[in-house]
N, C-alpha and C positions, 0 to 999 in steps of 0.2 A: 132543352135539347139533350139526349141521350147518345154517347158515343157505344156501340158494341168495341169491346178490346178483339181486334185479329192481327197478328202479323203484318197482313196486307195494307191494312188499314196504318198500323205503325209506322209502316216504311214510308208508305204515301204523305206520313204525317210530318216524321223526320226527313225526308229528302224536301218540303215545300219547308219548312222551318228555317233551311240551312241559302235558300237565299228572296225568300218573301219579304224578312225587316229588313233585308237590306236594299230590295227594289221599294220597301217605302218609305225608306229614306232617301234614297237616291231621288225618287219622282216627288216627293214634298221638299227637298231643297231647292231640285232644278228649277220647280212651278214657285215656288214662295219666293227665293232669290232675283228671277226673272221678273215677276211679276211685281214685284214690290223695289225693285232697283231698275235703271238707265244701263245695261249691260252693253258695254260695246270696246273694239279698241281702242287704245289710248294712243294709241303706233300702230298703225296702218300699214304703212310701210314695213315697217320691221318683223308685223306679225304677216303681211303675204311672202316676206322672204321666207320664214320661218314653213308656210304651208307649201311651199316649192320645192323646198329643199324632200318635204315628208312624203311630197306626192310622188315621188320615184318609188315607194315604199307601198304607198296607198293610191295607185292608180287608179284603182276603181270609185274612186273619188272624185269630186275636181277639186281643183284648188278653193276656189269659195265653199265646198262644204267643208274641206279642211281648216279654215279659217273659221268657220263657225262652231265646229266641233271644237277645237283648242280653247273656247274660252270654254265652252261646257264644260268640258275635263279640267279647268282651272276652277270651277264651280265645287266639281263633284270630291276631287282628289286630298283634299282637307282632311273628310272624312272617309278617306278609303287608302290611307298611308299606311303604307307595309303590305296592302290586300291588291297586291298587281293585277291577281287573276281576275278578281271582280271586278274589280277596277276594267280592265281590258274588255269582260264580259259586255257591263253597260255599255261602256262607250258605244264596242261592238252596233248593239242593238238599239242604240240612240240612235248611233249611225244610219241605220235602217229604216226609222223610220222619221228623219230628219229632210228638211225641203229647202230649196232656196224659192224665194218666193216671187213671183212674176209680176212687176210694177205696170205693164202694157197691160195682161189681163184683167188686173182692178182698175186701169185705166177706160178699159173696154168695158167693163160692165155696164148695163142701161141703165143702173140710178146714177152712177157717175156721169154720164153723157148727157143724161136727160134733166136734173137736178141743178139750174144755179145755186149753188148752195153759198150762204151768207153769213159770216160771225153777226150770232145776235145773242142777248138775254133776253128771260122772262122770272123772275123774283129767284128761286135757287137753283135755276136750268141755264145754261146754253148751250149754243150750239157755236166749235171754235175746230179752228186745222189745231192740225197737231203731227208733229214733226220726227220719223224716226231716222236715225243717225243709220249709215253706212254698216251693214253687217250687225245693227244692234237686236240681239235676240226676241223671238215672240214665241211663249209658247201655243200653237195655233189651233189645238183639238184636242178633246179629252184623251187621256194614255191608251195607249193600243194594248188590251190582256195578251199575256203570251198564257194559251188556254194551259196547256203539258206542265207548265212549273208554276200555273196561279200568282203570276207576277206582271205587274204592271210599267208598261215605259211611256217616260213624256216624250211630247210633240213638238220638236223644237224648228224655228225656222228665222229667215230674215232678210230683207231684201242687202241687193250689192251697191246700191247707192242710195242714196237720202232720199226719204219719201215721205209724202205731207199728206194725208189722209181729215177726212170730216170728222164730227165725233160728239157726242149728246155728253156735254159732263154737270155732273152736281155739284154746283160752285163751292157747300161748303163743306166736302170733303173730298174735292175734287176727284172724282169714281167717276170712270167714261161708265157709262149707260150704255153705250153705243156708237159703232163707230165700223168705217167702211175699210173692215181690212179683212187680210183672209182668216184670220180669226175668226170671227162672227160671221163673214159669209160661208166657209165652211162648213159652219153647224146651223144652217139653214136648208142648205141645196137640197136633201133630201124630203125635206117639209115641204119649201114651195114646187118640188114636181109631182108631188102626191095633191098637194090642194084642189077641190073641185067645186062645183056649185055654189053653195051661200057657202061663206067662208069664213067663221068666226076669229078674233086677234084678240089674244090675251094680252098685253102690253103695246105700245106704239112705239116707244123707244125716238129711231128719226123716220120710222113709217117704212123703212128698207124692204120689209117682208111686206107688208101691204102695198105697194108696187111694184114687188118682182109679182108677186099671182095673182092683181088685177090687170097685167098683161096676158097675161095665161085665157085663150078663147071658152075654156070652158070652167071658166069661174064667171058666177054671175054677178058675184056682191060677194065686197070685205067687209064688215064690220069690225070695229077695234071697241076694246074697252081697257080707259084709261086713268088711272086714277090722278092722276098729277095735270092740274089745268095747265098748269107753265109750258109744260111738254104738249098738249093739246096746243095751247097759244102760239106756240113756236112750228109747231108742224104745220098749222091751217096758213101760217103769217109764209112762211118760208119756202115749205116743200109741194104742200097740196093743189096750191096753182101752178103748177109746171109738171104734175102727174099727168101725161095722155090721157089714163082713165079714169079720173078722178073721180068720174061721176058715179064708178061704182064705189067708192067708199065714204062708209058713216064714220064717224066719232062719237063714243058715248063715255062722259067722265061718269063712271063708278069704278067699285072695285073690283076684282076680280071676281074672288069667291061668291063673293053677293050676289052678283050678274049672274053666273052662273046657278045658282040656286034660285034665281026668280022666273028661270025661262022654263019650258018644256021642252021635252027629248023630240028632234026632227024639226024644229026651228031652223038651224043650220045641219049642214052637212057635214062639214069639218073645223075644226077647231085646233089651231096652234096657240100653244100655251108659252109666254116667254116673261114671265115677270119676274124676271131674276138676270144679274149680269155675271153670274156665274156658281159653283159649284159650292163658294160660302154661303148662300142663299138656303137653304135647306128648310128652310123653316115657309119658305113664298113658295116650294116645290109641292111640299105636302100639303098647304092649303088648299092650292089649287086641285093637287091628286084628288084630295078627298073633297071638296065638291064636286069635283066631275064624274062622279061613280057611280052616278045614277044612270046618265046615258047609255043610251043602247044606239041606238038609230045614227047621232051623232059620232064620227069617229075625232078622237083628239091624240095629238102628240106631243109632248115637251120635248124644247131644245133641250138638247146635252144630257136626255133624264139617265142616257149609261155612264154619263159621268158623275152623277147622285150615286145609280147603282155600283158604282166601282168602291166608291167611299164607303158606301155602307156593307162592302162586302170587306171592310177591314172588322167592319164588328164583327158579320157572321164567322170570321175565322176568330177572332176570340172566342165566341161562343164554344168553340169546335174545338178549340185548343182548352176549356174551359172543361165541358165534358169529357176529352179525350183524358186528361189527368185525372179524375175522378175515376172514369173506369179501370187505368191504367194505376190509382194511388200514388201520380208523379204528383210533385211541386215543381209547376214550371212556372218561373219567373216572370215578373213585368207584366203580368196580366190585365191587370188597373191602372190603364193610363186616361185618365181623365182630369181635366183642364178647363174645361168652360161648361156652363149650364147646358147648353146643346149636344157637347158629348154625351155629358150624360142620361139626355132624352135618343141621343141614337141609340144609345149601350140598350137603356131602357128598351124600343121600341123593339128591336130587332131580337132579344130575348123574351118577350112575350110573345112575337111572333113567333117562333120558330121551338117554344115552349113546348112541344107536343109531336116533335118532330123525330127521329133517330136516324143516324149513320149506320149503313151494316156494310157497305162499301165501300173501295175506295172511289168507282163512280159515282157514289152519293156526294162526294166533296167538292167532287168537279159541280155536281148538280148546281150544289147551294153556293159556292162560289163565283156562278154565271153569270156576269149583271143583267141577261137578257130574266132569268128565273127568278132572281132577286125582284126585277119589276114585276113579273109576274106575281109573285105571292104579295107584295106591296099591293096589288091591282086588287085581289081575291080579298084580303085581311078586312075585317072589320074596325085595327086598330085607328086611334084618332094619334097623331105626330105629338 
């Protein structure tokens, strides 16, 4: 990639500099801290005193999302000692796009009502409740881009009382696969009201998405393809006899990419890709991307793939910051942060994509920044991941 040196371009480079590492760190502590710890009060009491007292201050609030906010900032504030303004900024914008989450509407939903669901195993699968605590945090959907400053916020949210949810986990490193919360239904909705006709399923997980759109009248057939028997055994044993329509769906143990490379384009109509339980997966995202590239006729979409795009749009700013110093003869700092073999096949992949490319705007930045454009040149590339 070639950066042109313009003023324009400078300012746009220097004003997203001055708080982009700080929105990725803010949104990889929030996501890794949550995600990987039991976040909840320890005082309950002591901590709704404390949001009562604030909400004279922050009306526009309620009290439970002031509650839920105070531990975030107790998260974030570590790392943002002495830095009020930005400090305040995040919050701010957390704030914004932070939920309390409706325990009646996961109640309500029709795999919950329609599903006896059963703790069982099958060799390194089961399926088991699983319990969150009073106000304990979820981060619930990929970060929302703020497009203006190329900065990303997490999704934080959590129910006001204890909530006991379903959940596919891998006994031996126990990783929910799956599980009926607004997490993962979230990042569904939009897939199952687009699904129509023959209906391809790239993973099975507890089957959730193949019974929300074998309800849908004009689907005619779900197909699932799974590689994990255990998961097959458990969903045929547990879920698939108390589906309404079960009789539109097949089960086929293969694997993903394979299956998709042995069929022909116009087989199905649509295809949801989901073999991955979240955005560390990167490696099960582009497998699949790139056997599905042959399709025409069939349309496909992955969950969460703007939250792949978001992540890899931390390289294309290296990239950017990379050329911009060369044109400019800066040494800017920290440019090589690499860590794990995977980093360095992203760093890799997205500099030989974008190898032949140049900035002569500062709308070029927004361009390549996009996650929606970022999937698009992923889509167009020849590269293999």
């Amino acid at each position: 990639m070639k950066v042109v040196w313009t003023k324009r371009i400078a300012e746009k480079i220097v004003e997203t500099m001055k708080m982009r590492p700080v929105s990725t760190m803010v949104n990889a502590l929030v996501t890794s801290t949550i995600n990987s710890n039991q976040i909840f009060p320890e005082d309950l009491k002591r901590m709704r005193e404390v949001a009562t007292l604030m909400h004279e201050q922050l009306s526009e609030l309620s009290i439970e999302q002031i509650m839920m906010l105070l531990q975030v900032d107790a998260i974030i504030k570590s790392q943002l000692q002495g830095q009020n303004e930005q400090r305040d900024f995040f919050m701010d914008m957390i704030a914004g796009e932070s939920c309390i989450f409706d325990a009646k509407e996961i109640a309500d939903n029709s795999f919950m009502k329609n599903i006896p669901f059963a703790e069982k195993a099958s060799g390194d699968y089961e399926y088991k409740y699983i319990t969150m605590k009073p106000y304990e945090l979820d981060v619930f959907d990929i970060p929302t881009r703020v497009d203006d400053i190329l900065i990303d916020i997490p999704r934080v949210g959590c129910f006001t009382e204890e909530f006991t949810y379903p959940a596919l986990v891998q006994t031996s490193n126990s990783k929910v696969q799956m599980a009926i919360t607004p997490t993962f239904i979230s990042t569904m909705n939009d897939e199952i009201r687009r699904a129509r006709g023959k209906v391809l399923t790239l993973g099975l997980g507890m089957g959730y998405y193949a019974f929300m759109v074998s309800e849908k009248e004009d689907v005619e057939s779900v197909t699932i393809i799974e590689k994990e028997q255990n998961v097959i055994d458990l969903f045929n044993e547990v879920i698939l006899p108390s589906i309404p329509h079960g009789d539109k769906i097949t089960v086929i143990h293969s694997d993903a990419s394979e299956y998709l490379s042995s069929i022909d384009d116009g087989l199905y109509d649509y295809c949801f890709a989901d073999t991955w339980t979240g955005t560390e997966d990167i490696e099960a995202y582009f497998a699949v991307k790139e056997a599905a590239k042959k399709f025409r006729k069939m349309k496909i979409e992955y969950r969460i793939e703007e939250g792949f795009a978001l992540q890899l749009s931390g390289n294309v700013w290296i990239e950017i910051l990379k050329a911009f110093s060369e044109a400019a003869n800066l040494n800017i700092p920290n440019l090589e942060v690499l860590s794990t073999e995977i980093d360095r096949r992203k760093e890799n992949y997205i500099r030989t994509m974008l190898s032949g490319d140049e900035i002569k705007t500062p709308d070029n930045i927004d361009y390549y920044m996009n996650p929606k454009n970022i999937i698009s040149l992923i889509g167009s590339s020849s590269l293999i991941f």
